[in-house]
LUMVEXKOL-697018 format. One record per atom (N, C-alpha, C, O): x, y, z; residue in three letters. Coordinates in steps of 0.02 Angstrom, whole numbers, plus 50000, padded with zeros to 5 digits. Layout:
! LUMVEXKOL-697018
XYZALA...
END
This chain:
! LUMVEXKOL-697018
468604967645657UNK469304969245647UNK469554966045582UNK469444960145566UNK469834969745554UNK470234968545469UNK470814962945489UNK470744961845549UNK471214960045468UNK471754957045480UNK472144956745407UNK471974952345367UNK472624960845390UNK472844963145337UNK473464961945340UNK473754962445394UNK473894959645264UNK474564956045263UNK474914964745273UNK474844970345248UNK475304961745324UNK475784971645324UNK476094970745274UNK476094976345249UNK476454966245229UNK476954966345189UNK476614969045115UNK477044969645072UNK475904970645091UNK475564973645047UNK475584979245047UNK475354981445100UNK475774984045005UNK475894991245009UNK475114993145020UNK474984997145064UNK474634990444982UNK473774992045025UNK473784993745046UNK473734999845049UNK473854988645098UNK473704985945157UNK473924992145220UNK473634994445270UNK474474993045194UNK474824999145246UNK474335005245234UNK474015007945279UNK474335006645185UNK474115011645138UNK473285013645172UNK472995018945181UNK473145007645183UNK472385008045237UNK472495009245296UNK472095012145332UNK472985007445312UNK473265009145381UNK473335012945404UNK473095014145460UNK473855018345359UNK473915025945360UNK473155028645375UNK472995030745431UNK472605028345309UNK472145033745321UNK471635030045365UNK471035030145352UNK471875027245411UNK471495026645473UNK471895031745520UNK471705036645552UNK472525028645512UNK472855034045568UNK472745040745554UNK472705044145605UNK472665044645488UNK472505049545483UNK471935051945501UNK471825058045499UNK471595048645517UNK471085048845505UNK470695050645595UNK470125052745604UNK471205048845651UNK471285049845716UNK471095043545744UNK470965043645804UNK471035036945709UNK471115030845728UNK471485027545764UNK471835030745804UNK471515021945763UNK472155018245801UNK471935011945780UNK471365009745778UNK472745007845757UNK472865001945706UNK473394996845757UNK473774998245803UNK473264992445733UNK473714987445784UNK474474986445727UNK474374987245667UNK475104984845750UNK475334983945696UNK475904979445724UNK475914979645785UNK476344975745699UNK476874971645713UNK477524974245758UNK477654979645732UNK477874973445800UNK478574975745797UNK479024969545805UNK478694964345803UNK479664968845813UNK480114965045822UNK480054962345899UNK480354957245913UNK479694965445944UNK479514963146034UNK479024958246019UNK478984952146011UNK478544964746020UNK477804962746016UNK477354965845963UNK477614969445920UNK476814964845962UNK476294967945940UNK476144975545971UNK476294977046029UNK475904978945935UNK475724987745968UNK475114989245915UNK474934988345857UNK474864993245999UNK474214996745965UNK474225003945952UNK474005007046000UNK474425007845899UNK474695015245869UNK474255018945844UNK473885018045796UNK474305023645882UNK474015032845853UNK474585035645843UNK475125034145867UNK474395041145792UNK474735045045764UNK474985049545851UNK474515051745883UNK475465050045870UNK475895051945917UNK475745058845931UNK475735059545992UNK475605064845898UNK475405072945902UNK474775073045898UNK474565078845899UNK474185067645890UNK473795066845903UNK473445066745963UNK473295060945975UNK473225071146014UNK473235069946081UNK472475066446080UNK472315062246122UNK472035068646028UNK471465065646040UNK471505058945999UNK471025055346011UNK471835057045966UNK471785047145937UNK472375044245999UNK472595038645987UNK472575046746047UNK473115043946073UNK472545043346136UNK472695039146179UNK472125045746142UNK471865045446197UNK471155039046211UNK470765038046258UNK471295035746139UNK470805031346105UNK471255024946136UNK470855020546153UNK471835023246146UNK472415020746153UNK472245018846227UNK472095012946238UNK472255021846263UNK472115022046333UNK471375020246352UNK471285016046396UNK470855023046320UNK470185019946319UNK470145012746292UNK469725009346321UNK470445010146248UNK470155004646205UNK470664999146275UNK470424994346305UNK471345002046283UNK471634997446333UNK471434997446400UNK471584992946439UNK471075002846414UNK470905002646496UNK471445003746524UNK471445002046583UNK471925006046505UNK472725009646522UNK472585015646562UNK472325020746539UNK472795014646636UNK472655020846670UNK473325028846643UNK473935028946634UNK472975032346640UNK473465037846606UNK474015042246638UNK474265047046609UNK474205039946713UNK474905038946730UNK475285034346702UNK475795033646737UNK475295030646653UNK475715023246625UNK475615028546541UNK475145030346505UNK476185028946541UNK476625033946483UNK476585029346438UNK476425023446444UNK476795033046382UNK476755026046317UNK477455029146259UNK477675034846264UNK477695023946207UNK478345025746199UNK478125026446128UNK477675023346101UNK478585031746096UNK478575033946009UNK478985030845985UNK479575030246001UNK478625028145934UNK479135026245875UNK479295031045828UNK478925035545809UNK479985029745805UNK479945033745748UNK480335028245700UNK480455022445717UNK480535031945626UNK480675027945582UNK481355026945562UNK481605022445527UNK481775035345613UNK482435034145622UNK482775038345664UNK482525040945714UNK483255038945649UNK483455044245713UNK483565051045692UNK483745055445731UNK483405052045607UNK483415059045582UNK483155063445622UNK483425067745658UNK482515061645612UNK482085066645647UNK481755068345726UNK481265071545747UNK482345064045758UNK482295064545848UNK482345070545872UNK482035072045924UNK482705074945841UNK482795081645882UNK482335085845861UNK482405091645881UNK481855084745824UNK481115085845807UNK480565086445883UNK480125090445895UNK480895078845940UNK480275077245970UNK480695078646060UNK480455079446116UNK481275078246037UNK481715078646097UNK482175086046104UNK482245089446053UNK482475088046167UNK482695094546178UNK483375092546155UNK483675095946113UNK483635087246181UNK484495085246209UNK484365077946194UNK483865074546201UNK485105076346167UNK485215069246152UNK486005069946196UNK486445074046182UNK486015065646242UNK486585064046271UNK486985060246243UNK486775055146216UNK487825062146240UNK488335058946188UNK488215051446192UNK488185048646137UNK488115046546266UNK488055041646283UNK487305038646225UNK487275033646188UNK486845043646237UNK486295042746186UNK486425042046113UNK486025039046077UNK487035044946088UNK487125045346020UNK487405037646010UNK487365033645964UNK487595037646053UNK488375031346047UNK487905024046039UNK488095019046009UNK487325024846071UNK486885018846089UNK486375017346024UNK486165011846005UNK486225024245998UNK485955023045940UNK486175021745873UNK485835020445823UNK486795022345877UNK487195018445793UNK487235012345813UNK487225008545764UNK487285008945871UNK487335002445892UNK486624997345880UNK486544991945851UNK486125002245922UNK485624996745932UNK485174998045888UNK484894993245860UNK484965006645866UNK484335007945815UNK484565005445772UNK485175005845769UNK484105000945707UNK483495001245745UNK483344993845784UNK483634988545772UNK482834995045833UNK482994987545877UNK482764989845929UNK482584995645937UNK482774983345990UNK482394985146048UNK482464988046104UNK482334986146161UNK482664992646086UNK482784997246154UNK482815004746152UNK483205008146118UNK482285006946198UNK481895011246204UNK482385017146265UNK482655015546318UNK482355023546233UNK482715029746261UNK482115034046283UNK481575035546258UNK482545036046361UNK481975042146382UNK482515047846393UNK483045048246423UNK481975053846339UNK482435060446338UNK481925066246358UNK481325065046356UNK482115071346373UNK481565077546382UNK481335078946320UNK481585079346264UNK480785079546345UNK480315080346271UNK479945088346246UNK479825092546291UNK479785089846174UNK479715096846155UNK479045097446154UNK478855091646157UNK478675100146152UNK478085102946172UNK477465098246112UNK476855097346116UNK477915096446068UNK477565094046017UNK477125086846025UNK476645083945999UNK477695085746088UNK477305078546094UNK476785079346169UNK476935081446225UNK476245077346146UNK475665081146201UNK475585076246263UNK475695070246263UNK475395079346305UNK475685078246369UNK475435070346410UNK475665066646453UNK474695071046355UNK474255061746365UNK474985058146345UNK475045054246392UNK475475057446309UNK475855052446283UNK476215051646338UNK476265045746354UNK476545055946379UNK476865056046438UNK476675054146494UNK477065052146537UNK475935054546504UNK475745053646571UNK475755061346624UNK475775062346685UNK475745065846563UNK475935073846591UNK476905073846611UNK477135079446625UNK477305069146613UNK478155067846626UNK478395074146584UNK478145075246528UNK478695076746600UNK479165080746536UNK479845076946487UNK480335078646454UNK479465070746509UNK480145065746469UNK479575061146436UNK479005059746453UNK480115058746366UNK479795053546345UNK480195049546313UNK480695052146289UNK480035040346301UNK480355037346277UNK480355035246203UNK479805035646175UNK480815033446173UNK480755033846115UNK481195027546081UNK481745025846103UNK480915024846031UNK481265020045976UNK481165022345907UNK480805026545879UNK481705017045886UNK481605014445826UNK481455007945817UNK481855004345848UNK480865003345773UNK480714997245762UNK481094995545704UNK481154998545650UNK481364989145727UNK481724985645671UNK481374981445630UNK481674979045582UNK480884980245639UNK480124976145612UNK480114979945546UNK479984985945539UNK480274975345498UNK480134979945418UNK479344981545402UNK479264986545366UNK478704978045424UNK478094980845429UNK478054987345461UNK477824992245432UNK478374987645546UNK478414994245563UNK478644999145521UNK478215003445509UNK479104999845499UNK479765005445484UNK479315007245457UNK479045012445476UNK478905001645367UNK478745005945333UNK478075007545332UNK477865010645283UNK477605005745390UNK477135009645409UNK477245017545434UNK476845022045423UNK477965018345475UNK477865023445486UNK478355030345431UNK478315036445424UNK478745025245404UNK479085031645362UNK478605032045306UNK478795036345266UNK477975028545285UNK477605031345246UNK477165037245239UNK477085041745198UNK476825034745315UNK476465040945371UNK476805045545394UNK476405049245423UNK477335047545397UNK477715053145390UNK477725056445471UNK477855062245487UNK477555051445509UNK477275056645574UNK477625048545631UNK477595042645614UNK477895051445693UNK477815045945742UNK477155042945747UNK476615044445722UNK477345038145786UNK476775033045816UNK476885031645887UNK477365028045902UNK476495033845934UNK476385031746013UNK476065026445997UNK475735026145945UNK476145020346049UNK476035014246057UNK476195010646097UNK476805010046097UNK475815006146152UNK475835002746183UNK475984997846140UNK476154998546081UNK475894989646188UNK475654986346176UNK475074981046172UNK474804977946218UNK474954980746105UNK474064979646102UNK473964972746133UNK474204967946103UNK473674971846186UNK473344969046242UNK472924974546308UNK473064979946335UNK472394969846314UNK472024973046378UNK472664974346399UNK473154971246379UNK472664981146458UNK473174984946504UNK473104977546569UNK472684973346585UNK473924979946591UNK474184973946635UNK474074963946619UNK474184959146655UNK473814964546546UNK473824954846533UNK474444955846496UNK474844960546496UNK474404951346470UNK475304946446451UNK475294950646375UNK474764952546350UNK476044951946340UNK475844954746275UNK475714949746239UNK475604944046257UNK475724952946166UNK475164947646099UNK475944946846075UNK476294951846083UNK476214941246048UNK476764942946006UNK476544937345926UNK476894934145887UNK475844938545928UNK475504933345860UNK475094937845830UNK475034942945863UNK474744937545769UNK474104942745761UNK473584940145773UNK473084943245755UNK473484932645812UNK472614931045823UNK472794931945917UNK472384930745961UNK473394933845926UNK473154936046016UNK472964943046005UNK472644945546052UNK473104947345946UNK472754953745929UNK471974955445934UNK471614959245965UNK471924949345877UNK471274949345869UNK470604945745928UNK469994946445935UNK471014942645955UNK470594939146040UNK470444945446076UNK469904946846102UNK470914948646076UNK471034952146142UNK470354959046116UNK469884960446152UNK470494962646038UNK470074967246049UNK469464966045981UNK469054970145960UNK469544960645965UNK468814958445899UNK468824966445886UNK469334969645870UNK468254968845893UNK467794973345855UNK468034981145872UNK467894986245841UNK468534980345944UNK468534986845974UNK469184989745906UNK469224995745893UNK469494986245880UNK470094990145845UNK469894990245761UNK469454986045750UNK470074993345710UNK469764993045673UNK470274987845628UNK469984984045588UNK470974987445633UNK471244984645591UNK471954982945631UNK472204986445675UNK472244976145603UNK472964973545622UNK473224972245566UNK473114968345520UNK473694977045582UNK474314971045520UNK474704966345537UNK475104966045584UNK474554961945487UNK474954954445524UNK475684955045492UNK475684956045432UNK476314954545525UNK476854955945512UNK477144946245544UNK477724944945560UNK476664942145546UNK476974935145570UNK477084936945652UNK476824941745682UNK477544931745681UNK477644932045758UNK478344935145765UNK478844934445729UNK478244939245828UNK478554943245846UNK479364939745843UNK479404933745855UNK479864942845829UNK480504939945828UNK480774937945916UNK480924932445940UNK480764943345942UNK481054941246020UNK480384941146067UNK480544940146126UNK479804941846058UNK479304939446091UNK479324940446158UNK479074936946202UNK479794948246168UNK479824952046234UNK479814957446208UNK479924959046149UNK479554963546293UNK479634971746258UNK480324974146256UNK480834971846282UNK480244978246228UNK481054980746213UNK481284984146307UNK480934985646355UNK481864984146296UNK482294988446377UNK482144995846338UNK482134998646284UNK482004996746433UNK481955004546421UNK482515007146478UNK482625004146530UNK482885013846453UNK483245015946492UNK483345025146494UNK483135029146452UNK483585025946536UNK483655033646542UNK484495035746576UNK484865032446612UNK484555041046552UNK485265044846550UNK485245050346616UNK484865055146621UNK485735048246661UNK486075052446692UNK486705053046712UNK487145049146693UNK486835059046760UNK487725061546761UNK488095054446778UNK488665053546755UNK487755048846822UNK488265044446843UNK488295037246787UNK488655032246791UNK487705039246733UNK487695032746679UNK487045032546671UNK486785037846689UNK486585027346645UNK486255024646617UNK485855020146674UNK486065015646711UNK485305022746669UNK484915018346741UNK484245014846675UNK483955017646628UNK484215007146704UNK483935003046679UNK483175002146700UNK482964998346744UNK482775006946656UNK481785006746688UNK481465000546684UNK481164998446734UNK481494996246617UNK481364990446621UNK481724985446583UNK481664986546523UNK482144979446601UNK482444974446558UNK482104972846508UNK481494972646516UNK482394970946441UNK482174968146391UNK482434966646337UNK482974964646360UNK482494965946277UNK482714961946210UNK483424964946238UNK483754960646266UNK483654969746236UNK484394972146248UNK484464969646317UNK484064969846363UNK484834968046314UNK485224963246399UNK485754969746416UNK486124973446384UNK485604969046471UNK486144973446542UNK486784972046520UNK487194976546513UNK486944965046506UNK487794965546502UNK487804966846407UNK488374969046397UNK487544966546359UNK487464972946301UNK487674977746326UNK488284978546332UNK487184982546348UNK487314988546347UNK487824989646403UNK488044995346397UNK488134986046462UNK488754987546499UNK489384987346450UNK489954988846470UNK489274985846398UNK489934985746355UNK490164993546314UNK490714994846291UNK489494998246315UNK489605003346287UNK489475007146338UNK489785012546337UNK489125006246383UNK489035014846436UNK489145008446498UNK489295002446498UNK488955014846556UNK489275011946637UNK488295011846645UNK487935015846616UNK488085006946686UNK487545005646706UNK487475007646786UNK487685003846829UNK487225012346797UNK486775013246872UNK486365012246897UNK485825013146870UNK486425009646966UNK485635006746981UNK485195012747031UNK485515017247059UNK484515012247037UNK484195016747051UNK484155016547128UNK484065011247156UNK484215022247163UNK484225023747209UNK483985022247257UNK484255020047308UNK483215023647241UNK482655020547298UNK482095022547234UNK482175025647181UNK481335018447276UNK480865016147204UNK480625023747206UNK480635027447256UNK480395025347141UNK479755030747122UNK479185031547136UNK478805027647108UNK478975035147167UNK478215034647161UNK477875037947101UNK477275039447102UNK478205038947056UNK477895041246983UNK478285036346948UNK478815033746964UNK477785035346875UNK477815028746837UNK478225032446781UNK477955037246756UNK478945030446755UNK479155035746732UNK479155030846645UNK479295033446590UNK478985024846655UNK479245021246593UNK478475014646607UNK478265012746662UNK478225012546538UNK477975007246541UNK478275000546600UNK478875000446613UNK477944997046622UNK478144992246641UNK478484991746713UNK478644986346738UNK478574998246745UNK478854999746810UNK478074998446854UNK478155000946910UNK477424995746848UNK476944995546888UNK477264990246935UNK477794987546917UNK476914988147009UNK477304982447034UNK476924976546991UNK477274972446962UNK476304976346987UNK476114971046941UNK475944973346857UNK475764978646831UNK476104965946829UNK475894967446770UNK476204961046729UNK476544956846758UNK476014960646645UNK476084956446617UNK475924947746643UNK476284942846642UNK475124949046670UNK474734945646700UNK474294941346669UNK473804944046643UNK474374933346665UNK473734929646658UNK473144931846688UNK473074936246731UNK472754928446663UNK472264927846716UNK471984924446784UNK471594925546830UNK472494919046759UNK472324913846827UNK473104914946882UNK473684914946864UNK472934915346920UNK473704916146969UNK474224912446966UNK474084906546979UNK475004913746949UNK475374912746930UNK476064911246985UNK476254915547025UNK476354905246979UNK476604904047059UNK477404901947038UNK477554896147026UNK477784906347036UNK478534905547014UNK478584899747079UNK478434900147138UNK479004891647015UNK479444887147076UNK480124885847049UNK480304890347012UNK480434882347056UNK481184880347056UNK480924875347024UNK480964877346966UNK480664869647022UNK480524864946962UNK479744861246987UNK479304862547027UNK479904855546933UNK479224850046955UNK478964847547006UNK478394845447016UNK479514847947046UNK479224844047111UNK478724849147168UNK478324847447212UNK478974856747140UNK478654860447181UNK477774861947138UNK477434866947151UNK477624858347103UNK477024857247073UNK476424854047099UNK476214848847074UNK476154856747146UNK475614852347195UNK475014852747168UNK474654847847176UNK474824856747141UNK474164854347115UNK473974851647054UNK473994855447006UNK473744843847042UNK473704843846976UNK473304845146911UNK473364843146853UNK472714850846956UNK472284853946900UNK472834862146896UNK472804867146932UNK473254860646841UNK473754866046840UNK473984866246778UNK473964861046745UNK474214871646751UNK474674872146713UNK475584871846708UNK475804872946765UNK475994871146670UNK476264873346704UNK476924872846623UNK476994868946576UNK477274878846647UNK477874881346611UNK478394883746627UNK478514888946658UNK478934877446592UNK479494875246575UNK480094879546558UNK479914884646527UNK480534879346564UNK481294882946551UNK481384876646507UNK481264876946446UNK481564871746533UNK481864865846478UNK481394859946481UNK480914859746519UNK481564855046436UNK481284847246450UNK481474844546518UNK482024842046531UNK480974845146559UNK481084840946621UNK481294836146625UNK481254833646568UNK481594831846667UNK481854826846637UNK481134819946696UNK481134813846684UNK480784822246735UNK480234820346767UNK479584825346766UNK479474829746808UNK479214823946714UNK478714829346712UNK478424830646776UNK478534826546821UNK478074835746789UNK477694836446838UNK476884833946802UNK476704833446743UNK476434832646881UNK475904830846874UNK475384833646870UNK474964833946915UNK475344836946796UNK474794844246776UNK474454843246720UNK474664838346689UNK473994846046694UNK473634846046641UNK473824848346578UNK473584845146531UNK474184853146565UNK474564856746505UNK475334857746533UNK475534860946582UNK475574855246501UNK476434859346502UNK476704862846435UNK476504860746381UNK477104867546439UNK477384870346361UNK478224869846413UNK478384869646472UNK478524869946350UNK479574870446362UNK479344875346334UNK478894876346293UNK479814879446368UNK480094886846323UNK480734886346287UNK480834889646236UNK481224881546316UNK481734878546256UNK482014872746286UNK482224872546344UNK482014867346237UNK482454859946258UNK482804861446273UNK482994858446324UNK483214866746251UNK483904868046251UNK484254870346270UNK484854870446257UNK483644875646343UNK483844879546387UNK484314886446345UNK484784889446371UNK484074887446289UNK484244894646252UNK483844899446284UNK483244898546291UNK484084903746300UNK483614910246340UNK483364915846296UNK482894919546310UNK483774916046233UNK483194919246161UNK482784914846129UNK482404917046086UNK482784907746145UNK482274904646122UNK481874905046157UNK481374906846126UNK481704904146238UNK481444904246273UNK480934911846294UNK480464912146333UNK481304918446246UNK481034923746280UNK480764922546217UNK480174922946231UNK480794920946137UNK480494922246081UNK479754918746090UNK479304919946051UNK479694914846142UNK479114907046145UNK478534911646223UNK477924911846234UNK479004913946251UNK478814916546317UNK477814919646327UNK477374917046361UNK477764925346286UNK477294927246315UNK476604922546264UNK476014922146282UNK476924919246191UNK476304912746157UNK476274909546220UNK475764910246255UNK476844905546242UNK476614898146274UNK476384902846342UNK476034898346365UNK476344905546367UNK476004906346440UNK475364910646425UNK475004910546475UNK475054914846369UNK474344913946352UNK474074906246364UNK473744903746410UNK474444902746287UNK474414896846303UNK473724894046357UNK473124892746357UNK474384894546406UNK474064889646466UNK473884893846512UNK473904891246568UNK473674900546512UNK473154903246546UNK472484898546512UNK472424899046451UNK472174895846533UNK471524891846523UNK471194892246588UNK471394893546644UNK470394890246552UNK469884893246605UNK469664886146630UNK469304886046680UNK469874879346595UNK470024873146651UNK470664870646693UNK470904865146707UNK470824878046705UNK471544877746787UNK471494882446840UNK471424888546835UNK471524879246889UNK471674884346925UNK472114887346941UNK472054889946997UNK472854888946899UNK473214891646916UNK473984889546867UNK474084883746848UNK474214892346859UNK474824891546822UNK475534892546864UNK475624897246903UNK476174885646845UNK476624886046890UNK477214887246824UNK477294884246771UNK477644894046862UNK478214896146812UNK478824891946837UNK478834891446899UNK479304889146807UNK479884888146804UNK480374893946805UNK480354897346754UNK480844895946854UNK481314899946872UNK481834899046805UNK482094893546796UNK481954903046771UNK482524905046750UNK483294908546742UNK483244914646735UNK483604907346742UNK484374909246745UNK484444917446756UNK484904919146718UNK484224922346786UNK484334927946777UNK484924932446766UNK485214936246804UNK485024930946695UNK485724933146656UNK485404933046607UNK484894929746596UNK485894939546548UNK485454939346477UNK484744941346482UNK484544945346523UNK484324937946433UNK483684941146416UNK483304937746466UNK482764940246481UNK483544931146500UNK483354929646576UNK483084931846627UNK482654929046661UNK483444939246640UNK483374943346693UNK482674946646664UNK482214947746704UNK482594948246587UNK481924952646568UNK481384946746583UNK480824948546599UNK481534939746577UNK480904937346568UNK480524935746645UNK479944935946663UNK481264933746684UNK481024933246780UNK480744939946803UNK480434940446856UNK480854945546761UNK480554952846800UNK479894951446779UNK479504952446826UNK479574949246719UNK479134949746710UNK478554943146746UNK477944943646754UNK479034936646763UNK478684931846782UNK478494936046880UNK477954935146908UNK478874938646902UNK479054942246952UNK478394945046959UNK477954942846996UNK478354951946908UNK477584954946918UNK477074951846908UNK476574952246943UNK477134948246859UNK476434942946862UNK476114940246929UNK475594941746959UNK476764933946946UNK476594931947020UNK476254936147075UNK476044933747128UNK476214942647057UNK476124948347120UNK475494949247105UNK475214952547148UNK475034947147047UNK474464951447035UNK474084945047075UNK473504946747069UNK474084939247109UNK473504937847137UNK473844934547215UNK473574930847256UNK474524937547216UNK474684934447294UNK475454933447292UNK475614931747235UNK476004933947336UNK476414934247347UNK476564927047298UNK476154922447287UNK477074927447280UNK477744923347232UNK478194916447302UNK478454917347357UNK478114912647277UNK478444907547321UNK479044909547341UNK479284912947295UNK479494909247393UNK480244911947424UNK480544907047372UNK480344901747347UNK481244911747365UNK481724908647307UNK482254902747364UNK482644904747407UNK482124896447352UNK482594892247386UNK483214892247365UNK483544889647409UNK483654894347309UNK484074895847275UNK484624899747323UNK485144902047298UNK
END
């Protein structure tokens, strides 16, 4: 794997004729890291899903470079949709609209909807308004582990399988963007993230979903996911820390450490954008293969709070039920 400065016009420039080329390139965004095929590509998009082990019910979201050319990839933009995108594009939060035939049906998961951004990441933008074409993209990590928001968790995760990353530095909010979708009664929320619930309650009315899906209509709706490797045990603080071959991660400076082998703070200061910007480094981190297990610190679920407990939430689930909230 190449590891190339994105900010080199080259550098991009190699980038492109890989993607042209029916490749797939890892590249920076303002969340996380993403691993991108050219989007109308059904056969480099499908490289995407092989290289991640991404089962192909789990849809994947387009970037584009602005909102010119959306009605290119989409049928209908809802007024609520318009209103959201002079606000937030470009930036983290991801729209699901019915989609035109152009975008092939692997990107969807076969859905007749698909989600869509704009990256505010200046490596992104001008990777893709150079390439002239969207970009489908996950994010580049094995399917269901924690995302990369560095370029050497890029390069861990796939060495040899990817051909090239552009390093754009560490991710700014070091979460995935919110994804959401439009209907008659408002705006129903698929997955929390960089955009906070009470954000977007200031411009549209927020609805909550009915009862669960059994189709995956947006990244990140699996019950598990964004998973260490070693099992992950949401507590209320230190004291609920019993084992001391453990890891374990912090909301703030404890003021009595617990008795573990590694600790990381996600902020002294109890800032919850500092804490989501630090979030998915420090808990690679201390996934280590001398613990048996890693203990999360509960956070404030308000703000970007609520995106980071959904995600500590699914984690906990991938090797055994989550401790009861004493709270």
């Amino acid at each position: 794997m190449k590891i190339l400065d994105g900010k080199n016009e080259a550098s991009i420039a190699e980038a492109i004729m890989l993607l042209e080329k029916g490749d797939i390139i890892a590249f920076p965004t303002e969340t996380v890291y993403g691993l991108g095929a050219v989007a109308c590509n059904a056969y480099a998009v499908a490289k995407i899903f092989e290289v991640k082990r991404r089962p192909h019910f789990d849809p994947l979201i387009v970037h584009l470079s602005g909102p010119q050319r959306l009605e290119e990839y989409v049928e209908h933009i809802p007024p609520e949709a318009e209103r959201l995108i002079k606000i937030f594009w470009p930036g983290p939060l991801t729209m699901i609209f019915r989609k035109r035939p152009i975008i092939p049906d692997i990107v969807t998961a076969g859905l007749p909807t698909v989600g869509v951004r704009v990256p505010s990441h200046p490596v992104a933008l001008d990777l893709i308004k150079m390439l002239k074409k969207p970009i489908a993209a996950p994010s580049a990590n094995q399917f269901g582990y924690m995302s990369p928001t560095r370029v050497h968790h890029v390069a861990k995760s796939f060495a040899e399988r990817v051909p090239l990353v552009l390093d754009g530095g560490n991710s700014k909010h070091g979460i995935e963007s919110t994804i959401i979708s439009f209907h008659e009664g408002g705006v129903l929320i698929h997955r929390h993230g960089a955009v906070t619930l009470e954000e977007l309650s200031e411009h549209v009315r927020i609805i909550e979903k009915e009862k669960p899906s059994t189709v995956c209509q947006a990244p990140g709706e699996l019950p598990y996911h964004y998973s260490p490797l070693k099992p992950l045990r949401l507590v209320n603080g230190p004291s609920d820390a019993t084992n001391a071959n453990s890891s374990y991660l912090a909301f703030r400076e404890p003021a009595r450490p617990p008795r573990v082998k590694y600790i990381k703070v996600l902020s002294s200061a109890g800032d919850l954008r500092e804490a989501a910007s630090n979030f998915f480094s420090f808990l690679i981190e201390l996934d280590r293969d001398d613990v048996d297990m890693i203990y999360a610190e509960r956070l404030p679920e308000k703000g970007i709070g609520r995106a980071i407990m959904e995600r500590l939430k699914k984690a906990s689930k991938r090797h055994g039920s989550p401790l009861p909230d004493n709270n």
